[in-house]
C-alpha positions as CSV (number, residue, x, y, z in Angstrom):
1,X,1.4,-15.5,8.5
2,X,-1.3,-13.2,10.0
3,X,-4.0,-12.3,7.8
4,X,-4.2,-8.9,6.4
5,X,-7.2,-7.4,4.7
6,X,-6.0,-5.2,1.4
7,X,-9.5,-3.9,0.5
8,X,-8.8,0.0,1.3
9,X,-4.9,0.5,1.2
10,X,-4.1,3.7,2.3
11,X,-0.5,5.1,1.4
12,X,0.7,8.4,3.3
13,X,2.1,11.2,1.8
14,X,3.3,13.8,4.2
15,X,4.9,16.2,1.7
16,X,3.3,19.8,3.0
17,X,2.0,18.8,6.9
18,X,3.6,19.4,9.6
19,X,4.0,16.3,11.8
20,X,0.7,17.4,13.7
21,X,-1.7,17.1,10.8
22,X,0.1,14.0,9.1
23,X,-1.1,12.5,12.3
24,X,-4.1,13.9,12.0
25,X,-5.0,12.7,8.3
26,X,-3.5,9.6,8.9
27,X,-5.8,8.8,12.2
28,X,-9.3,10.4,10.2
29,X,-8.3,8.4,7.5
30,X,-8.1,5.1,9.3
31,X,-11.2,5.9,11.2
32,X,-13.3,6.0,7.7
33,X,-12.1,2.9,7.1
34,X,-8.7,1.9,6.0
35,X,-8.0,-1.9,6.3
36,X,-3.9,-1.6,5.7
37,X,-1.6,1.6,5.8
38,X,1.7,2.5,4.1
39,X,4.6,4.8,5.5
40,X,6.6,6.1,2.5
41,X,9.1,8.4,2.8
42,X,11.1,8.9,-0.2
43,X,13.0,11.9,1.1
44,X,13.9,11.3,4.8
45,X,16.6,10.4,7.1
46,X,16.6,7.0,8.6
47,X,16.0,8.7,12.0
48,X,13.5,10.9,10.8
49,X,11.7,7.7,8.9
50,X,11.7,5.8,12.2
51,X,10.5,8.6,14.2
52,X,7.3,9.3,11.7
53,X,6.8,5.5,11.8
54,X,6.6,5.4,15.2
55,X,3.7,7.8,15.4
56,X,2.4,5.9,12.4
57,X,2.5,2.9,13.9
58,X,0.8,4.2,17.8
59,X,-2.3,5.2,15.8
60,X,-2.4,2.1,13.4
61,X,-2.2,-0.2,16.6
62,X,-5.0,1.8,18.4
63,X,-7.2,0.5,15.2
64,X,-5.9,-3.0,14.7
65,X,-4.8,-1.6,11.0
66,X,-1.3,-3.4,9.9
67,X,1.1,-0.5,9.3
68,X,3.3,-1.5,6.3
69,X,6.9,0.8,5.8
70,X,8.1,0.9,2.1
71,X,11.2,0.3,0.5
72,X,12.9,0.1,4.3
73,X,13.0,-3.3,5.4
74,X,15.9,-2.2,8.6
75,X,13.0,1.1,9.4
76,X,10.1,-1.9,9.9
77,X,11.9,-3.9,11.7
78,X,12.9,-1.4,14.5
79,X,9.6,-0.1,15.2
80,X,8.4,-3.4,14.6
81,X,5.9,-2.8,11.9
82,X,3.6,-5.7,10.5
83,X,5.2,-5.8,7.3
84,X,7.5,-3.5,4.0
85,X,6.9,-3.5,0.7
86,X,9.3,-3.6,-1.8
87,X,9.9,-2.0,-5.3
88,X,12.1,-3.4,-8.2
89,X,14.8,-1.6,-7.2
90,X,14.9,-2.3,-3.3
91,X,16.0,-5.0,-1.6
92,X,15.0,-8.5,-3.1
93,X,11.6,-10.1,-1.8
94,X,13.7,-13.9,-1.2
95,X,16.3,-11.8,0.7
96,X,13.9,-9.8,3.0
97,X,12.1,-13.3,3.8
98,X,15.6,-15.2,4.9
99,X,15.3,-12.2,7.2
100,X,12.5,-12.1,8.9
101,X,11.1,-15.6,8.4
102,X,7.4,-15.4,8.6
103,X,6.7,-12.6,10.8
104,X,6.1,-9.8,8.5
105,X,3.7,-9.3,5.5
106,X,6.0,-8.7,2.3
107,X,4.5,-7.0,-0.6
108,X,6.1,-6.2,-3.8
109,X,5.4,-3.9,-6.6
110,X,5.4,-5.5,-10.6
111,X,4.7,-4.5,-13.4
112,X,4.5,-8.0,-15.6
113,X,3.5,-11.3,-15.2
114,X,7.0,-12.4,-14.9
115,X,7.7,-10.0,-12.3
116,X,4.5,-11.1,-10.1
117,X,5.3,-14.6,-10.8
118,X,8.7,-14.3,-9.5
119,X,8.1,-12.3,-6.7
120,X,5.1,-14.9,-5.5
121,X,7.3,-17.7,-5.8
122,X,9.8,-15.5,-3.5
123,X,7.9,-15.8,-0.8
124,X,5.7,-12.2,-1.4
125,X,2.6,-11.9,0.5
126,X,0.6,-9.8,-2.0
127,X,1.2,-7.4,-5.0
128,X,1.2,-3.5,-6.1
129,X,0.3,-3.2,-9.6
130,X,0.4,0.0,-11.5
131,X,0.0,2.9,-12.2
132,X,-3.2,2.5,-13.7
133,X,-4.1,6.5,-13.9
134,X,-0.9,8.8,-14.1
135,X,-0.8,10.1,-9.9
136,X,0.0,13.5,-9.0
137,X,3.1,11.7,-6.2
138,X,6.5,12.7,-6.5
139,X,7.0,8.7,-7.3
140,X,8.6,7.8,-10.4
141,X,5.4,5.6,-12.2
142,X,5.0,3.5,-15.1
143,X,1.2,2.6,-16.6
144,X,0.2,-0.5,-16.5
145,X,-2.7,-1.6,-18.5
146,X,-6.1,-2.7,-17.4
147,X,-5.5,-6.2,-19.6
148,X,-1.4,-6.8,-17.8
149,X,-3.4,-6.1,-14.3
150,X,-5.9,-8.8,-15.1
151,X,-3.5,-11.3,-16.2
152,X,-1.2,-10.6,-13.4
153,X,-4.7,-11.7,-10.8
154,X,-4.8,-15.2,-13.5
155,X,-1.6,-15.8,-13.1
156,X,-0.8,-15.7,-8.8
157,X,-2.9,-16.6,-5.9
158,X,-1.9,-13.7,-3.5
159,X,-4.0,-10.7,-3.3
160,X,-3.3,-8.3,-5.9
161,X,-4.1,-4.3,-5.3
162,X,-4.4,-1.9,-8.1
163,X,-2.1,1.1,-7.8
164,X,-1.6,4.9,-9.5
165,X,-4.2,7.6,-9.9
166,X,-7.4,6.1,-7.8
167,X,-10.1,7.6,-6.8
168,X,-13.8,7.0,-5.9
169,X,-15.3,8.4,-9.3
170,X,-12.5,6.3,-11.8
171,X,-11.9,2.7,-9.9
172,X,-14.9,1.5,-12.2
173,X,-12.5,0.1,-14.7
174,X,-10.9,-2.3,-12.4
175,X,-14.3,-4.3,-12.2
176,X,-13.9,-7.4,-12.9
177,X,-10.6,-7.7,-13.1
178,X,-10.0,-10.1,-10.2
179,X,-8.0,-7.5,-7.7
180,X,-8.4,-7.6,-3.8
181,X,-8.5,-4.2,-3.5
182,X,-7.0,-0.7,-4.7
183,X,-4.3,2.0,-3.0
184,X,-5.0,5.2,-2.7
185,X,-2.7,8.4,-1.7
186,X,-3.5,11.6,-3.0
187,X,-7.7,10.8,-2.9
188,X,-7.3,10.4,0.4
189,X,-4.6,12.5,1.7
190,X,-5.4,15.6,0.2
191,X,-9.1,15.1,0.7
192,X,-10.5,18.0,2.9
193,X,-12.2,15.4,5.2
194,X,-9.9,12.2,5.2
195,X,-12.6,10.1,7.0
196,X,-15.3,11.1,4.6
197,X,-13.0,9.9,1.7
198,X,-11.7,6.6,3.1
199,X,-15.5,5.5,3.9
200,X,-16.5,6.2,-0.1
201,X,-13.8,4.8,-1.4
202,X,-14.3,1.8,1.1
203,X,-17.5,1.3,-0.4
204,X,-16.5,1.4,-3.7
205,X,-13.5,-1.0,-3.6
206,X,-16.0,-3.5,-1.7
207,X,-18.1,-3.2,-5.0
208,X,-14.9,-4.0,-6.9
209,X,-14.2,-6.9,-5.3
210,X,-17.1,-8.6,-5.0
C-alpha cells in the first residue's frame, strides 16, 4: 500500500462553478497545500463523474496529491484514481478490497466504534468521522461527538480524519483527540482565495496533530 498523508483533506464541491473555475479552485487549493483530494459528486452521471475526475485527477498528478473518488468504486477505477471512499450505504469496504487487492487506498466513513472497528478489520485504509460542526453541503450528516471521535482513534490504528463543519477558527476542539488530520469542503471551496485557505488550515491541522 502506498503511503498517503491525511493531514489537509480537501473535499470538492462543484455545485455553482462552471468546469473552468472547479479546476481553478481545485488547482489553488492544492497549491496552498492539500496533502489528499476528494471528488464527490452526489448528483452526476457516471460519464459526467468520470469526465470531472479526469480533470481532477491531471491536476492532482501534476502535485503528487492522491486523488480519492467517493462512493464510486467503478468511476476510480477507470481513471485510475489512487483510491474511493466509502459511506455506510455504498458498496462494502471487504467487497471493494476483493476488487482491487492492494492497489487503491480505501477509506470509509463511521460513525461508532463498532462501525470503525469493522471497517478496519475489512481491510479500510483510514477513517471519516463526523460531522463534528453541522456543514453547509447538500450531504445528508449526522454529529458525532468530540468524546465517540476520540474513542474511535483508541480503538483503530489507521489514520482517522475529522469530518463536518471545519474550519481554521473552530478545529481547536479536536486537540488532543488523537486524529491524523481534518477534511474540509466549504472552508476551502468557497474561500475567496483557495490557496490562502488551504495553507492556514494546513498549519492548523499540523498543530492538531502534533
Amino acid at each position: 500500500m502506498k503511503q498517503f498523508d491525511t493531514s489537509l483533506y480537501f473535499i470538492t464541491d462543484s455545485t455553482g462553478y462552471d468546469e473552468k473555475e472547479f479546476f481553478c479552485r481545485v488547482e489553488q487549493a492544492l497549491s496552498g497545500g492539500v496533502t489528499i483530494i476528494q471528488l464527490r459528486e452526489k448528483n452526476r452521471t457516471a460519464r459526467e463523474y468520470i469526465r470531472l475526475a479526469q480533470g481532477v485527477h491531471e491536476i492532482a498528478l501534476r502535485y503528487g496529491i492522491p486523488l480519492i473518488i467517493d462512493d464510486r468504486l467503478d468511476v476510480a477505477m477507470v481513471v485510475k484514481a489512487e483510491g474511493v471512499h466509502l459511506g455506510q450505504s455504498d458498496i462494502p469496504v471487504d467487497t471493494a478490497r476483493k476488487i482491487v487487492g492492494d492497489s487503491m487506498i480505501i477509506g470509509a466513513t463511521t460513525k461508532t466504534v463498532e462501525q470503525a472497528l469493522e471497517a478496519e478489520k475489512n481491510g479500510a485504509d483510514y477513517l471519516g468521522v463526523g460531522a463534528i460542526y453541522p456543514t453547509t453541503t447538500k450531504v445528508k450528516t449526522v454529529l458525532t461527538s468530540v468524546d465517540t471521535l476520540k474513542d474511535i482513534c483508541k480503538a483503530v490504528s489507521i489514520p482517522v480524519n475529522a469530518i463536518g463543519g471545519l474550519n481554521k477558527d473552530n478545529c481547536y476542539i479536536l486537540q488532543n483527540t488523537g486524529i491524523s488530520g481534518i477534511c474540509v469542503v466549504s472552508a476551502i471551496m468557497k474561500s475567496p482565495d483557495p490557496k490562502t485557505a488551504a495553507a492556514e488550515l494546513k498549519a492548523v491541522s499540523r498543530e492538531l496533530i502534533k
